[in-house]
C-alpha positions as CSV (number, residue, x, y, z in Angstrom):
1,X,99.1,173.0,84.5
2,X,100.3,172.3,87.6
3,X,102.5,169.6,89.4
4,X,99.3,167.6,90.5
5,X,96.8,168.9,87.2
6,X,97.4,167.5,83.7
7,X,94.9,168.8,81.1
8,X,94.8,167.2,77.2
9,X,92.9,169.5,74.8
10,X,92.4,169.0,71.1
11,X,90.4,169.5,68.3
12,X,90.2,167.0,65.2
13,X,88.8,168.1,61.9
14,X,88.1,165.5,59.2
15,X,86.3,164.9,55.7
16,X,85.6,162.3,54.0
17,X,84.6,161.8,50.3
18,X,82.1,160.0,49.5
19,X,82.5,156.7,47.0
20,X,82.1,156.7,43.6
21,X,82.8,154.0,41.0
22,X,85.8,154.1,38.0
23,X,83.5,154.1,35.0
24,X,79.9,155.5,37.1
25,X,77.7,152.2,37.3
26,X,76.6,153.5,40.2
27,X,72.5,154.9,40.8
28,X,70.5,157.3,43.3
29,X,67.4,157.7,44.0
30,X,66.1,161.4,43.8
31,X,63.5,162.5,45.9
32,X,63.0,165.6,43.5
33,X,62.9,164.0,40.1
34,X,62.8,160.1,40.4
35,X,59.0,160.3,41.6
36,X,58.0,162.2,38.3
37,X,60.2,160.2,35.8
38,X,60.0,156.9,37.8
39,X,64.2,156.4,36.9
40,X,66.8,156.4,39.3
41,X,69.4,159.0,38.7
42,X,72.7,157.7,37.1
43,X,76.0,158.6,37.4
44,X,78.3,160.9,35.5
45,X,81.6,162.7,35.1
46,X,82.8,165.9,36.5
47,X,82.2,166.7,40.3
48,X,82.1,164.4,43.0
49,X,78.8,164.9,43.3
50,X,78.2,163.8,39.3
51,X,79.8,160.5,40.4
52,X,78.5,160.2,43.8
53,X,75.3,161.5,43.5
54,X,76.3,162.3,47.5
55,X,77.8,165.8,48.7
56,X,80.4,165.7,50.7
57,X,80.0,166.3,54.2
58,X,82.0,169.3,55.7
59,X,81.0,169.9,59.2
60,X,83.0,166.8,61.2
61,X,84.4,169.2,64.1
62,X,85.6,167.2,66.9
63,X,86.7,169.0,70.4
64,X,88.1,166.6,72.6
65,X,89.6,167.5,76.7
66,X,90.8,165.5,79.6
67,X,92.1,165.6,82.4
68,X,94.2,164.0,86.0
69,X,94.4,165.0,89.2
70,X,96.6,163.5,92.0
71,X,94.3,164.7,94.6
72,X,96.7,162.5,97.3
73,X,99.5,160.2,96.9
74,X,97.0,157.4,96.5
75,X,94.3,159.2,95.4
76,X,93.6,159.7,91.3
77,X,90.6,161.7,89.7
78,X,90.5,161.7,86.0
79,X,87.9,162.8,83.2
80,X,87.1,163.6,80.0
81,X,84.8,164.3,76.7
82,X,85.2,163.7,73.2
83,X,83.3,163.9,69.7
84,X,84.4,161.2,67.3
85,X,82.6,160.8,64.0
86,X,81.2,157.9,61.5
87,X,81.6,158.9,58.2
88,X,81.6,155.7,56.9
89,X,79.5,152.6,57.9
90,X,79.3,149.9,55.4
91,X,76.4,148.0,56.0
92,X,76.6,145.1,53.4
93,X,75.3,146.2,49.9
94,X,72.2,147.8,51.8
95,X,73.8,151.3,51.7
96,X,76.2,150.8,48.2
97,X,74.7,152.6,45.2
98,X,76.3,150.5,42.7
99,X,74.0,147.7,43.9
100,X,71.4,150.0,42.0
101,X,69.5,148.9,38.2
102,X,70.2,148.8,35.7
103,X,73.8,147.9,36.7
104,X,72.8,145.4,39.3
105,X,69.4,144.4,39.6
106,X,68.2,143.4,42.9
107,X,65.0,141.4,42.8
108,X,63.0,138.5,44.7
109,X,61.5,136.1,41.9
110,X,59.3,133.5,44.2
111,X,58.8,130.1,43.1
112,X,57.0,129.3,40.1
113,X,54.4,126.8,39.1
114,X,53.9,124.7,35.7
115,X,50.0,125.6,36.4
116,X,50.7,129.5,36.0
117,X,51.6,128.6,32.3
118,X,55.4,128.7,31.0
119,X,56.7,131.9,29.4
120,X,56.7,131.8,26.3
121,X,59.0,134.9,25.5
122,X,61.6,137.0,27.2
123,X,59.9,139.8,27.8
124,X,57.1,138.7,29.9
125,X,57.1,139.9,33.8
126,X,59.3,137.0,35.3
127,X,56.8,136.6,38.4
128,X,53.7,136.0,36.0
129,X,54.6,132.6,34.7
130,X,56.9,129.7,34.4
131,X,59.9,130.4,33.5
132,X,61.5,126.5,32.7
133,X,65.6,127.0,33.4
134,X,67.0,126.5,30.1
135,X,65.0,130.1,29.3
136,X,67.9,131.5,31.8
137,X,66.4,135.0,33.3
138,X,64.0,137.3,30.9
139,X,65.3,140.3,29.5
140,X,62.3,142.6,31.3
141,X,64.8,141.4,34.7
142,X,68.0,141.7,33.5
143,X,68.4,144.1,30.4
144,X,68.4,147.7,31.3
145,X,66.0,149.0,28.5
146,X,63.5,146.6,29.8
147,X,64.9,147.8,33.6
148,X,61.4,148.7,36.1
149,X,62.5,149.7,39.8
150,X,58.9,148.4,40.6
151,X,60.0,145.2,40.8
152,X,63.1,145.6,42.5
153,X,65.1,147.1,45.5
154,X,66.1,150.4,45.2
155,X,68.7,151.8,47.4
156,X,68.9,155.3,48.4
157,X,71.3,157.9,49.9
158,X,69.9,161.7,50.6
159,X,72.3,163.9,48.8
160,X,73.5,165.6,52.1
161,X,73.8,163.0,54.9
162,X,74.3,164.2,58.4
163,X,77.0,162.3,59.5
164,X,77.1,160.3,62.6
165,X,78.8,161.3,65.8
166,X,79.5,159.7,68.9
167,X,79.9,162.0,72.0
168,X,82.3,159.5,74.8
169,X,82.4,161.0,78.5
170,X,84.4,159.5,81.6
171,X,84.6,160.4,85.1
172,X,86.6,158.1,87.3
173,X,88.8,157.9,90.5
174,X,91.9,155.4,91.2
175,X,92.9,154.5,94.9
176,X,96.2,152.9,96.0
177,X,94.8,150.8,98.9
178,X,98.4,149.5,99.6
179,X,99.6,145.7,99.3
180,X,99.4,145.9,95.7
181,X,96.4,146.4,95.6
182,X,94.1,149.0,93.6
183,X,90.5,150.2,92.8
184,X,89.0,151.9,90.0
185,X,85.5,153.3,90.0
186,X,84.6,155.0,87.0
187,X,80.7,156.4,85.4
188,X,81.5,155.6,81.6
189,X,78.7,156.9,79.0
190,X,78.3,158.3,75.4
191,X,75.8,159.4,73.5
192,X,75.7,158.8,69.4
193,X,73.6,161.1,67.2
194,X,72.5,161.0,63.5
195,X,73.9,157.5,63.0
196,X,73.4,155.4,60.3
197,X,69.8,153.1,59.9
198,X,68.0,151.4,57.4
199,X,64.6,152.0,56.7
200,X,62.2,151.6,53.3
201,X,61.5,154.9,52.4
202,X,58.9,153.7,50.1
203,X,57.1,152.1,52.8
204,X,53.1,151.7,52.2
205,X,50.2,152.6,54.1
206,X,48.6,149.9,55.6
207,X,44.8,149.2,55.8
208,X,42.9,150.2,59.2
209,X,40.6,147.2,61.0
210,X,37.4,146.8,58.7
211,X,38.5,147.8,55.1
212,X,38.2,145.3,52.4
213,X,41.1,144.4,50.0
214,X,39.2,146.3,47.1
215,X,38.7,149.0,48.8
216,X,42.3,149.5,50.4
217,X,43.9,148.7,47.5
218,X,47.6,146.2,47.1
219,X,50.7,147.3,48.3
220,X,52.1,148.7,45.4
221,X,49.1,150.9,45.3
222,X,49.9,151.9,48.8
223,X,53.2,153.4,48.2
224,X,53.7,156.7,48.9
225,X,55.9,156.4,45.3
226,X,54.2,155.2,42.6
227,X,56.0,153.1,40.3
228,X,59.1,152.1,42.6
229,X,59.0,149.1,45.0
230,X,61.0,149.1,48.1
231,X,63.3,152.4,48.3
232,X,65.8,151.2,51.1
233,X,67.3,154.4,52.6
234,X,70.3,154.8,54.8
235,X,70.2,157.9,56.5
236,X,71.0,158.9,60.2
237,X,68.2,158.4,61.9
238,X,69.6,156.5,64.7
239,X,69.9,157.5,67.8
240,X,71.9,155.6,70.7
241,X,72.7,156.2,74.4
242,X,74.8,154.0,76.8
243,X,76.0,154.6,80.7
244,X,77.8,152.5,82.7
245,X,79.4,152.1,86.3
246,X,82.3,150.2,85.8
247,X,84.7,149.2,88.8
248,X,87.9,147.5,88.5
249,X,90.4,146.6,91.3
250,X,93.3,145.0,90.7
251,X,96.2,142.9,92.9
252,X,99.4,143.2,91.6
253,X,101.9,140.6,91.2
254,X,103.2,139.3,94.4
255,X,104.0,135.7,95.8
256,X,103.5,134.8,92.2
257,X,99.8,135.8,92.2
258,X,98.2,138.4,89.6
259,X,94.3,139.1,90.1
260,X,91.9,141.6,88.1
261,X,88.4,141.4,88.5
262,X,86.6,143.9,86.3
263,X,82.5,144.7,86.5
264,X,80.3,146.7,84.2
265,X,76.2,147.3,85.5
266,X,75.3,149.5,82.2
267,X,72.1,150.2,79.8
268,X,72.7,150.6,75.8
269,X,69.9,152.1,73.8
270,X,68.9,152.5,70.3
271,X,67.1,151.6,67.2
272,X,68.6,149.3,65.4
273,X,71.6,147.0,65.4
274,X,74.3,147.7,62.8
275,X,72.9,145.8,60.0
276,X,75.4,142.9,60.0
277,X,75.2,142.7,63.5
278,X,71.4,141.6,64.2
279,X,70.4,138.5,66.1
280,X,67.6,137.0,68.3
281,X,64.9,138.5,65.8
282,X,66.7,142.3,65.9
283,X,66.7,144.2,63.0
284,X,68.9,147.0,61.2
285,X,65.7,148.4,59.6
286,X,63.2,151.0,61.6
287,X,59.7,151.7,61.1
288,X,60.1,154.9,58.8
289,X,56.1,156.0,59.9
290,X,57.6,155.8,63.2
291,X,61.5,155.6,64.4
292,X,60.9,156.5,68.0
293,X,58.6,153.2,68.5
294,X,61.5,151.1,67.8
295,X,63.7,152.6,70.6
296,X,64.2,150.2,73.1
297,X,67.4,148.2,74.5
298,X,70.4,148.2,71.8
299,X,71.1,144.0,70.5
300,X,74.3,144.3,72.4
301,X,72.6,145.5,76.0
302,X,74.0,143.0,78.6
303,X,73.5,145.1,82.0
304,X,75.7,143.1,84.1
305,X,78.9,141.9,83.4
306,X,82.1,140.6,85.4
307,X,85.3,139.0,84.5
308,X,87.8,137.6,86.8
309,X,91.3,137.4,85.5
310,X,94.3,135.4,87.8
311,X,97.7,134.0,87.1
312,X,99.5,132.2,89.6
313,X,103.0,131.0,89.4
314,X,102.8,127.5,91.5
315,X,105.4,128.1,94.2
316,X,107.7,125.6,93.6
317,X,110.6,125.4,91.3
318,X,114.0,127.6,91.0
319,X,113.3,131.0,92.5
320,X,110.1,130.1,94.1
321,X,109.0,130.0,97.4
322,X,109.6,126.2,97.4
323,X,112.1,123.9,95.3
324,X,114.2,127.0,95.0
325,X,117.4,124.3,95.9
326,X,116.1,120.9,93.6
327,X,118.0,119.7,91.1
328,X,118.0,120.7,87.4
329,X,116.0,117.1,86.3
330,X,113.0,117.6,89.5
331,X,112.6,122.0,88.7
332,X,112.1,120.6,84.7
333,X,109.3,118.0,85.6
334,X,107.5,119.8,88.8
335,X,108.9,123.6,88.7
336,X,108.0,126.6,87.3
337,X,104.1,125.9,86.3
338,X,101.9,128.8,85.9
339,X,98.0,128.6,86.6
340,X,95.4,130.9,84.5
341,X,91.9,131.3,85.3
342,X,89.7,133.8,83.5
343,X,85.6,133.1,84.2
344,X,83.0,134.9,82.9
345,X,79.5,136.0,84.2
346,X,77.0,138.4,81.8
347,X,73.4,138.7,81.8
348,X,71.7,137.7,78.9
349,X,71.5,138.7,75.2
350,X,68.0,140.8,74.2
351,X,65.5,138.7,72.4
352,X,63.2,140.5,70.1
353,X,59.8,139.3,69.9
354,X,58.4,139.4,66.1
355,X,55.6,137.7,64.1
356,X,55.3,136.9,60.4
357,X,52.9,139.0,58.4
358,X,51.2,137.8,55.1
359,X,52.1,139.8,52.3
360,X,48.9,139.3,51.4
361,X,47.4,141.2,54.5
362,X,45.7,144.7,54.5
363,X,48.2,145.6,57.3
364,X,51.8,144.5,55.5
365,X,53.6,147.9,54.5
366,X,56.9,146.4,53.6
367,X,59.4,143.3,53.4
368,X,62.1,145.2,55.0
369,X,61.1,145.5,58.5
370,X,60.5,143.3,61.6
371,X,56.6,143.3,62.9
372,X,56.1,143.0,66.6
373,X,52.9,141.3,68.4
374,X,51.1,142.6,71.0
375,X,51.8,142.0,74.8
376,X,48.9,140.6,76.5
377,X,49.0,142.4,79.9
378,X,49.6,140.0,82.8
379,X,50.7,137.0,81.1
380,X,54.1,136.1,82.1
381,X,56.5,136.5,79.4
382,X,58.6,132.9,79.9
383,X,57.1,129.7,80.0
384,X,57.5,126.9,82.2
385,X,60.6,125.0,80.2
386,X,60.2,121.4,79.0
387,X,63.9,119.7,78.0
388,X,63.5,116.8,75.5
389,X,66.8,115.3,74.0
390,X,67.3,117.7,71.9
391,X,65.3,121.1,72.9
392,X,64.1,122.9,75.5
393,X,60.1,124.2,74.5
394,X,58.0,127.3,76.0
395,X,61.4,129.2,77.2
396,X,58.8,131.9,75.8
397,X,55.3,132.0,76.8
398,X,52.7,132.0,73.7
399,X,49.9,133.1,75.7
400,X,52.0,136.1,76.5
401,X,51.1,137.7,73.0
402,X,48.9,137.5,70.7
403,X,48.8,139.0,67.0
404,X,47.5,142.7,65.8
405,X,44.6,143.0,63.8
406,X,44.4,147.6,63.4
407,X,47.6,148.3,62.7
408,X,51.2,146.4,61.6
409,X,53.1,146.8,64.9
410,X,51.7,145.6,68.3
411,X,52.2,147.2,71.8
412,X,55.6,145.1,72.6
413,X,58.7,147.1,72.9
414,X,61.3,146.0,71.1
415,X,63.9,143.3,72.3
416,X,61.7,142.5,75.3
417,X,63.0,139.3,76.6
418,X,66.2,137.9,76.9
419,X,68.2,135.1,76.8
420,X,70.0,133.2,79.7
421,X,72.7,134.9,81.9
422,X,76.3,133.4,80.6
423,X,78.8,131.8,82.9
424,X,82.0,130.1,81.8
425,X,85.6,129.6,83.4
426,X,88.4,129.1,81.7
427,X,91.4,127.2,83.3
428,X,94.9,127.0,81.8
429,X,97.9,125.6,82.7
430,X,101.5,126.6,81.3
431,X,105.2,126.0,81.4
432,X,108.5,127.0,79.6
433,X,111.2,124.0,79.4
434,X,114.3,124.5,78.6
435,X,116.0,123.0,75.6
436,X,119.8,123.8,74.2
437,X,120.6,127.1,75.3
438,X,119.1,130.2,77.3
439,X,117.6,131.4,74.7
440,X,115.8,128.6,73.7
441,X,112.9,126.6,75.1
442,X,109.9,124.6,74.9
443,X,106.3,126.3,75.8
444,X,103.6,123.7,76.4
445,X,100.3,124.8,77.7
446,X,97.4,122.8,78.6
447,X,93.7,124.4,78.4
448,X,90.7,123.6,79.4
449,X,87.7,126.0,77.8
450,X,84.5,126.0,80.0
451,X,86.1,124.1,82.5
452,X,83.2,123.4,84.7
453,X,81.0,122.4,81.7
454,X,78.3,124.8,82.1
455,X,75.4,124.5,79.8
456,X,75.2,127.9,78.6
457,X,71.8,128.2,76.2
458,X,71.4,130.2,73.1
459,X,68.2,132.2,72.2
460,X,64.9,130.9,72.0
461,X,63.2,131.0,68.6
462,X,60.9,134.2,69.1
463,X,59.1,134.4,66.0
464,X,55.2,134.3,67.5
465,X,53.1,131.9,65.8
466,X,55.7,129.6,64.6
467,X,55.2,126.3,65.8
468,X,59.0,126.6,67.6
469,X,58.1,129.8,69.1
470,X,59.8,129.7,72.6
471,X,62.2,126.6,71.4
472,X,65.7,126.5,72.3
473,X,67.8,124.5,69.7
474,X,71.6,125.8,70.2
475,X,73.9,126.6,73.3
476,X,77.3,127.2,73.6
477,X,80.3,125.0,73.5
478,X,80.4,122.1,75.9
479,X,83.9,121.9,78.3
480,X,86.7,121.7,75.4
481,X,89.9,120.6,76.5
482,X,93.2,121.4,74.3
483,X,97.4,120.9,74.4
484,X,99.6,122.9,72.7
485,X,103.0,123.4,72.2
486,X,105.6,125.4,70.6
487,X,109.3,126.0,70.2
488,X,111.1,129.4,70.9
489,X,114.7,129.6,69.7
């Protein structure tokens, strides 16, 4: 726009079909009809609905802008804002139709005792006596005329998903501070809408402090749909929101020496982890009563981070500060090394705090989610730490919760403690001989992974009431040292 003012503009417009499956073994549950006729809704040819049993979406408009200005010789500002979308998210089989009866039949048969009595035909309810394993499966669990999504997991798409967009904005300035060397400081955030979560549509009613089992009823009886068992649904419910300062300054090569030292302070928030991304007790699955209560920081929030980057060129060998004039056999052996340090520093990972609750209980609405203790006011949250050989016990605090008795989910936000902060250097050492011809040589380096053998500490175990609740059993790598070598011809 002008000689100091560039502006990028553009707008992206995408669709996406949904999938659908050659010869239509593929299943949906209907909110409409499925209720009333207690079937899933099969496949069929003709539109890509018929086969999909999902519309396509048609609304994925994304503007996008940006823009530099030299406001000095030395002096950058740049900017911008963008809508990408997520059309797609594969989360395992959790969101795939074609994991749906009677093609695939996705059940939980628990152990089985002699002292139930052995089944004596194959059309007897799998879970209601022993089955010996010569029998092989019963036909009620695997034969679709004898197919009942009461026992199983169903899986469930709404016909016209919303898909998930992220909207990414930058603002940032770049100085020249002369020497070589630079500084970036830059407010980096985005905001994602309508993404994709897991949740059990089907998910019962639990049983309020002081009602009996007879009078509340089982879970099945609970279920807001009669006659199905768990309904997972992926729809986009989530909700995420991450800002960051980030700063960067950089030394550019000279006298051999590179540097780039990069920092992030940020906050990430959402539901739920992507569903093959949980860990420390996280979960891909919300609370479908109640979405908002599992808002808290996202499984991959680490606030502080900072990595330092160098390589140095040791200044001795041919066309270095020292050695330039040593002899071909001395510059092979001692010239021409080249040093590499990279060390890390994060804060710790998000640890979410869950208990175990009893099928059996008056409060249990569903196997899908993770249930979440209370948070005894006060009480600090980590323990004092005892190390034996192989553990370290209380990195949590028991006394700091305690288990609900009125309703599933306790007062304690979600991923409420976290793990240690991580530190780690990395050293390295490299050098290119020379072998037959210019073009040809030797690269050997020599490395040297968590140099300073920091013991780093994975997550303690944070289900409450286990008996290793608060137990750290894992940590990171110890210092690992390794050669290698190639040749280049």
């Amino acid at each position: 726009m002008t000689p100091n003012l560039t502006v990028n503009a553009g707008l992206r417009y995408e669709i996406v079909t949904p999938q659908w499956e050659q010869n239509n073994k593929l299943a949906n549950f209907d909110p409409t009809t499925s209720p009333t006729t207690k079937t899933l809704t099969q496949a069929s040819d003709g539109s890509i609905y018929n086969r999909a049993l999902v519309n396509t979406p048609k609304t994925s408009l994304g503007p996008r802008v940006g823009f530099a200005y030299q406001m000095s010789p030395k002096t950058v500002m740049r900017g911008g804002y963008g809508i990408g979308y997520s059309e797609w998210n594969r989360a395992g089989g959790e969101n795939n139709l074609t994991y749906n009866g009677p093609n695939v039949v996705n059940a939980n048969i628990a152990a089985q005792t002699p002292a139930q009595g052995l089944c004596v035909n194959d059309t007897q309810l799998q879970s209601a006596c022993f089955r010996q394993t010569q029998q092989g499966y019963s036909n009620i669990l695997t034969s679709p005329a004898y197919f009942n999504p009461a026992n199983v997991t169903s899986r469930y798409l709404p016909k016209n998903p919303k898909p998930g967009y992220l909207q990414s904005y930058f603002y940032g300035l770049q100085q020249d501070l002369g020497g070589g060397w630079l500084a970036d400081l830059s407010y980096v955030g985005n905001k994602g809408t309508h993404f994709q979560v897991l949740a059990d549509y089907n998910q019962a009613t639990p049983c309020v402090a002081g009602v009996t089992a007879t009078t509340c009823g089982n879970l099945a009886s609970r279920r807001p749909v009669q006659g199905f068992g768990d309904i997972e649904i992926a729809y986009g419910g989530n909700s995420t929101n991450y800002n960051s300062l980030q700063f960067k300054v950089e030394k550019r090569t000279s006298l051999g020496l590179y540097l780039l030292n990069s920092f992030t302070w940020s906050r990430d928030f959402d539901l739920a982890s992507g569903h093959l991304e949980t860990f420390n007790g996280d979960n891909s699955r919300v609370n479908y009563a109640n979405p908002s209560a599992d808002y808290g920081p996202s499984g991959y929030d680490q606030p502080l981070a900072d990595t330092l980057s160098i390589v140095y060129d040791l200044p001795y060998g041919h066309n270095r500060r020292f050695g330039s004039g040593s002899n071909n056999l001395v510059n092979e052996v001692l010239g021409g090394w080249q040093l590499t340090l990279i060390n890390t520093m994060t804060s710790g990972a998000p640890i979410n705090i869950n208990y175990s609750l009893s099928s059996g209980s008056n409060l249990f609405v569903t196997d899908l989610v993770t249930y979440r203790p209370n948070r005894n006011v006060g009480v600090p949250l980590y323990g004092t730490r005892v190390k034996t050989a192989q553990t370290v016990n209380t990195a949590l605090n028991s006394a700091a919760f305690s288990a609900p008795t009125t309703y599933p989910w306790g007062n304690a936000s979600r991923n409420l403690g976290r793990t240690d902060a991580f530190y780690q250097a990395d050293l390295g050492l490299h050098k290119a001989f020379s072998l037959w011809s210019e073009s040809s040589f030797f690269d050997f380096r020599a490395e040297a992974f968590n140099v300073l053998n920091k013991v780093n500490y994975g997550a303690a175990n944070s289900t409450f009431g286990s008996a290793s609740f608060g137990q750290i059993t894992t940590a990171y790598p110890a210092r690992q040292l390794q050669l290698a070598g190639k040749i280049i011809f």
